[in-house]
C-alpha positions in Angstrom: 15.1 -49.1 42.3 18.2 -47.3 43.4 18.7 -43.7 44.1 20.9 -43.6 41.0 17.6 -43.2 39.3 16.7 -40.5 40.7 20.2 -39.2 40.0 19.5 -39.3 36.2 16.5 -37.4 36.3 19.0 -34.7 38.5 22.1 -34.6 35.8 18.9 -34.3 32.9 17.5 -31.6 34.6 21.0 -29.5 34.8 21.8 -30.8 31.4 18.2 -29.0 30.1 19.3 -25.8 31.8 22.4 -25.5 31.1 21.6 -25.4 27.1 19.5 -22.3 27.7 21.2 -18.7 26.9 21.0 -17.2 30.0 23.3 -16.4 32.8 25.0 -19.6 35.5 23.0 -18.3 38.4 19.4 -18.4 36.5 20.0 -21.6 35.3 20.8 -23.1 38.3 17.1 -21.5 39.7 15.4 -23.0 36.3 16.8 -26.3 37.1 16.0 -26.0 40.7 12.8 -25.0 39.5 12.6 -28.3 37.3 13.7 -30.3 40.6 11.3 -29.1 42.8 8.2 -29.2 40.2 8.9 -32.6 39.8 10.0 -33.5 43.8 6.6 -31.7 44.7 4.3 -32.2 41.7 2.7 -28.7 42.5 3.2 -25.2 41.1 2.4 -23.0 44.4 5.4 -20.9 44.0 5.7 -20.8 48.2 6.3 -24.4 47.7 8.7 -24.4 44.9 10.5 -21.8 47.1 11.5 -24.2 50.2 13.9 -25.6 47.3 15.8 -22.5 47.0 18.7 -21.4 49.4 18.0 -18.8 51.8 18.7 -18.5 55.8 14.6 -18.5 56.0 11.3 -19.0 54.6 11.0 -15.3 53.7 14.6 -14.8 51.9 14.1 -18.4 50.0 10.1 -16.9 48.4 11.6 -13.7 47.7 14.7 -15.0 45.5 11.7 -17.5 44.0 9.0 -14.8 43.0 11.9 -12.5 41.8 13.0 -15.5 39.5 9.3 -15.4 38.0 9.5 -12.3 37.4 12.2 -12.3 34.5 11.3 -12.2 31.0 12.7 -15.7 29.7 12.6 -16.4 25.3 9.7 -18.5 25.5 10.9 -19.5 21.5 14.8 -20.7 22.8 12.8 -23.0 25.2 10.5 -24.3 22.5 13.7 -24.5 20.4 15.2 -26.6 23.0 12.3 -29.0 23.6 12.3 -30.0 19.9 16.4 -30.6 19.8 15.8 -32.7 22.8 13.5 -35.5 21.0 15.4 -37.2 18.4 12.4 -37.4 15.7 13.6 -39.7 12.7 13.6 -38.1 9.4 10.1 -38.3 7.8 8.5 -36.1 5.2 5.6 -35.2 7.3 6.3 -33.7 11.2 2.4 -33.9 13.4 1.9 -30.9 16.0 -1.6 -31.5 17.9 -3.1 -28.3 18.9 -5.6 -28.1 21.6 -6.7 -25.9 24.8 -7.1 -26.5 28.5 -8.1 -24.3 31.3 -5.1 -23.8 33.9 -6.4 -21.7 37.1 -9.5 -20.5 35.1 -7.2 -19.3 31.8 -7.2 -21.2 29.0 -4.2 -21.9 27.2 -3.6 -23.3 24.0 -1.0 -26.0 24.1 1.3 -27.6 20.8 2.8 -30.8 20.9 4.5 -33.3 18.2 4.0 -37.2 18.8 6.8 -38.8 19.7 6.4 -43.0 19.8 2.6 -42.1 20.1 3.1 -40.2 22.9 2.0 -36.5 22.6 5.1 -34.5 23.7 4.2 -30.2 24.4 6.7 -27.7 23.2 4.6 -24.5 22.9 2.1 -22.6 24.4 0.2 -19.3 24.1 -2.3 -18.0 27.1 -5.7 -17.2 25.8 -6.7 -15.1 27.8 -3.9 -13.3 28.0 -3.4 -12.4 24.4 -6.6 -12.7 22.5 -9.3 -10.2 23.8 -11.5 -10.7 21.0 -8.5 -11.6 18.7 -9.2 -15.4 18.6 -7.9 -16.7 15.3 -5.9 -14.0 14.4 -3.5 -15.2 17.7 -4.1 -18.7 17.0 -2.7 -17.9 13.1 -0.2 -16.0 14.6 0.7 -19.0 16.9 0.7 -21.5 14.3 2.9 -19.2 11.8 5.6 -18.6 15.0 5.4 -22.9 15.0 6.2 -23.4 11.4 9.2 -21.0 11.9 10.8 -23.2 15.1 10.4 -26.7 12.8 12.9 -27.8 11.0 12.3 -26.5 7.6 12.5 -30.0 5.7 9.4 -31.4 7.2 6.1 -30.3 6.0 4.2 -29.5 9.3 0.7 -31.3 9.7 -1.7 -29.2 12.3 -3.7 -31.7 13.5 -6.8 -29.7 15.6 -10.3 -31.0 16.9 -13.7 -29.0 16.1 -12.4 -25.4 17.5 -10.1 -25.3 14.7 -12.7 -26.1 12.1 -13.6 -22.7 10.2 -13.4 -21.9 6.6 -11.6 -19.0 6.4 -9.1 -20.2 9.2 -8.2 -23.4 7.7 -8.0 -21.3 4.5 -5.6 -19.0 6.6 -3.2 -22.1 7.6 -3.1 -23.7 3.8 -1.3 -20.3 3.0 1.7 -20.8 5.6 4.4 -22.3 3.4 5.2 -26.1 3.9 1.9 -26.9 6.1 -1.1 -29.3 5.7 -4.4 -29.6 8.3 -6.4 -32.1 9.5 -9.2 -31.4 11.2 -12.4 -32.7 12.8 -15.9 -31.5 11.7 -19.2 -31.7 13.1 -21.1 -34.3 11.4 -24.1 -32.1 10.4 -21.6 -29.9 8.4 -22.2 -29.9 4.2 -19.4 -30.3 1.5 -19.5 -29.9 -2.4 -17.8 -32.2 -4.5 -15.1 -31.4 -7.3 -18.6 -30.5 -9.6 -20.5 -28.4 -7.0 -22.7 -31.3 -5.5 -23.8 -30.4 -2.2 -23.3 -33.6 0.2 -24.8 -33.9 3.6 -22.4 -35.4 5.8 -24.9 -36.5 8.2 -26.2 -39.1 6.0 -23.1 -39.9 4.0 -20.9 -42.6 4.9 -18.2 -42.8 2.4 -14.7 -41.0 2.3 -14.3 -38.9 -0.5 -10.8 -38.3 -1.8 -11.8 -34.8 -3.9 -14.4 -32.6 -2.2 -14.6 -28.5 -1.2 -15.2 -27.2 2.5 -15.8 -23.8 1.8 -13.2 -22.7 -0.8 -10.4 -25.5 0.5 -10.0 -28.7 -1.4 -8.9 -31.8 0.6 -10.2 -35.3 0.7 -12.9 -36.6 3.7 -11.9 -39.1 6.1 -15.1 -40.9 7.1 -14.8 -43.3 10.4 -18.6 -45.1 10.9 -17.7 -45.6 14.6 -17.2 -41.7 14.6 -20.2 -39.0 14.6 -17.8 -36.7 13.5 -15.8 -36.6 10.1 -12.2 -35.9 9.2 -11.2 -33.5 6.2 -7.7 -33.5 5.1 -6.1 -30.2 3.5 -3.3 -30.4 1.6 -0.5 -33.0 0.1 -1.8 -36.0 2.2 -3.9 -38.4 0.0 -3.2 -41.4 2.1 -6.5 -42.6 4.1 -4.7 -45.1 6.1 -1.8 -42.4 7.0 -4.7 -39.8 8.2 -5.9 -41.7 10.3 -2.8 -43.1 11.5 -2.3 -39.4 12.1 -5.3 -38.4 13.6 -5.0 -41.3 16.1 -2.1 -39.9 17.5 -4.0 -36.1 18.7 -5.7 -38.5 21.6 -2.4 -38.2 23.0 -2.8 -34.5 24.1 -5.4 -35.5 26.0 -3.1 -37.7 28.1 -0.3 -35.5 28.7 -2.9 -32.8 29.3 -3.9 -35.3 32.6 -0.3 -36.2 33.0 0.7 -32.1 33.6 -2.0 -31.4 35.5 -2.3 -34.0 37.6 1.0 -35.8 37.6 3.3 -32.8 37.8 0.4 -31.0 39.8 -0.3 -27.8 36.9 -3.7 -27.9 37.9 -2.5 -26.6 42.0 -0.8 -23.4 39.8 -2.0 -20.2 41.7 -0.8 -16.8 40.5 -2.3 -13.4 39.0 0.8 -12.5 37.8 1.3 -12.7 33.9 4.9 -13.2 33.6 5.1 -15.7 36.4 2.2 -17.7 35.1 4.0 -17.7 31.6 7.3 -18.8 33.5 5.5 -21.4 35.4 4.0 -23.2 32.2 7.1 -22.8 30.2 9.3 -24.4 33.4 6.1 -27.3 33.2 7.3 -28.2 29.9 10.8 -28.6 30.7 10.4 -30.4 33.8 7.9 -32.7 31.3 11.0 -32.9 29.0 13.2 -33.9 31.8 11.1 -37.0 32.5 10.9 -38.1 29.0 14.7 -38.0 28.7 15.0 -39.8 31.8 12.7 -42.3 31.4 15.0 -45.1 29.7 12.0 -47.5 29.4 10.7 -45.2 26.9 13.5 -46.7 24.5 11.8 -49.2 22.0 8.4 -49.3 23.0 5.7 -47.8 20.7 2.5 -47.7 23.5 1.4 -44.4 25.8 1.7 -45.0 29.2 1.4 -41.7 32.0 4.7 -41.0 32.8 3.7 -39.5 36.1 2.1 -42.0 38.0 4.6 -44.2 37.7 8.0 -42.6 36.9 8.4 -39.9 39.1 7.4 -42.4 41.7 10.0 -44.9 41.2 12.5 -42.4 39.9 12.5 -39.9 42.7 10.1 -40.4 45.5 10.7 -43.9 46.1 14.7 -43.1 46.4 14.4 -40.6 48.3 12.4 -42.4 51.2 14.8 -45.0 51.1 18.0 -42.5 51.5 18.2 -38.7 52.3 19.3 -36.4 49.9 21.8 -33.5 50.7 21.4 -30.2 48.9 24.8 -30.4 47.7 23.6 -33.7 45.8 20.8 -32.2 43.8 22.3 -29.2 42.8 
């Protein structure tokens, strides 16, 4: 592998930057930012620092945790990531929702599959902005995602269990242009389109008409599954939902891939705007590898990006030739 690999990943990083509406010094620090994420795979911000200019190890942290401090449009970023992705023109667009726990905060995460990959363009912290306020932020969160997608796609939330309530789902079916799937619990009960009451836990068949609470959707019904799928909405094919649903194990891999691969997990901060910059700068650097990663073109499996690429594409290089600063940025 040559260091012009690791080259790409340097121009895509600048190229990501530069197509955010803010001024040429901050985004040169977001793509340094990018740079050094990936080049370190941790998000201690006295590490990220040692990638910024500065005659010492004080003057470089300063100009970092000033950077973290600004208040960036989380929505142009979210804007950007989906611009970035060419998604072909289907009727239906997939965005898994799902939390994780970053540094003891939870955070609920959005992402749209992209050659069954699960690919995050959103986020919200938890703890942060809910305080008793659960569904009403995660409504509000879902309602801000159908305004960023393109408005010719009818946007399919695809949740596990958390997202399973009545009222909630009831909530999303009212957002213009947007169908759910969602996991139940198995010992959950259904009416069919005459009132029947029908135990899940001993049923076994999909039903294409039935009621969960006042919604009407059709009932996916997997046997090697103790849980069930229901459907709300314009979908009727079986085969397509769970074509569909197979794709939300995806989150689950790029949740490991940021925390692990691009070190998320090492994230240490108490401050709320920085922790919000951090997670926002993790999706970009996460966009930067998918761009860069030319393999990706023509192949349909998941594979982690970060055990592999980021090796090959930057470490690797860089051992086998030394990088000036001028180089990278």
């Amino acid at each position: 592998m040559s260091a012009e690999s690791a080259g790409v990943i340097f121009r895509t990083a600048g190229k990501i930057s530069g197509k955010l509406n803010i001024t040429l010094k901050e985004k040169l620090y977001v793509k340094i930012f990018i740079i050094a994420i990936l080049l370190l795979r941790t998000f201690s911000i006295a590490y990220l620092s040692l990638m910024f200019d500065g005659e010492n190890l004080k003057t470089k942290r300063n100009k970092a945790y000033e950077f973290l401090k600004k208040k960036f449009s989380y929505t142009e970023i979210f804007r950007l990531i989906l611009s970035e992705i060419p998604y072909k023109k289907k009727a239906y667009f997939p965005v898994i929702t799902d939390y994780t726990f970053i540094f003891g905060i939870k955070v609920l995460f959005a992402a749209f599959t992209y050659k069954k990959r699960a690919i995050p363009f959103a986020f919200r912290i938890a703890d942060f902005e809910m305080k008793g306020k659960k569904r009403t932020t995660e409504l509000a969160f879902i309602r801000a995602l159908r305004k960023i997608i393109c408005k010719q796609y009818k946007m399919v939330i695809i949740s596990d269990r958390e997202f399973a309530g009545k009222e909630f789902v009831r909530n999303i079916l009212r957002i213009k242009n947007t169908d759910v799937i969602v996991r139940i619990k198995k010992n959950t009960n259904v009416t069919d389109h005459i009132g029947n009451i029908i135990r899940l836990r001993k049923y076994e068949k999909s039903i294409s008409d039935c009621f969960y609470g006042e919604n009407r959707g059709i009932l996916y019904i997997d046997n090697n599954d103790n849980d069930k799928l229901i459907i709300f909405g314009s979908i009727r094919n079986m085969g397509f939902v769970k074509q569909l649903y197979e794709r939300r194990m995806g989150i689950e891999e790029m949740f490991r891939d940021m925390k692990t691969g691009l070190g998320l997990k090492k994230i240490r901060t108490g401050d709320r705007i920085r922790f919000k910059n951090l997670i926002a700068f993790s999706l970009l650097a996460y966009l930067t590898v998918v761009i860069s990663d030319r393999r990706a073109e023509g192949k349909n499996e998941y594979f982690s990006y970060f055990s592999d690429v980021i090796y090959h594409m930057i470490i690797e290089p860089l051992l086998l030739r030394q990088f000036s600063r001028s180089e990278l940025f």
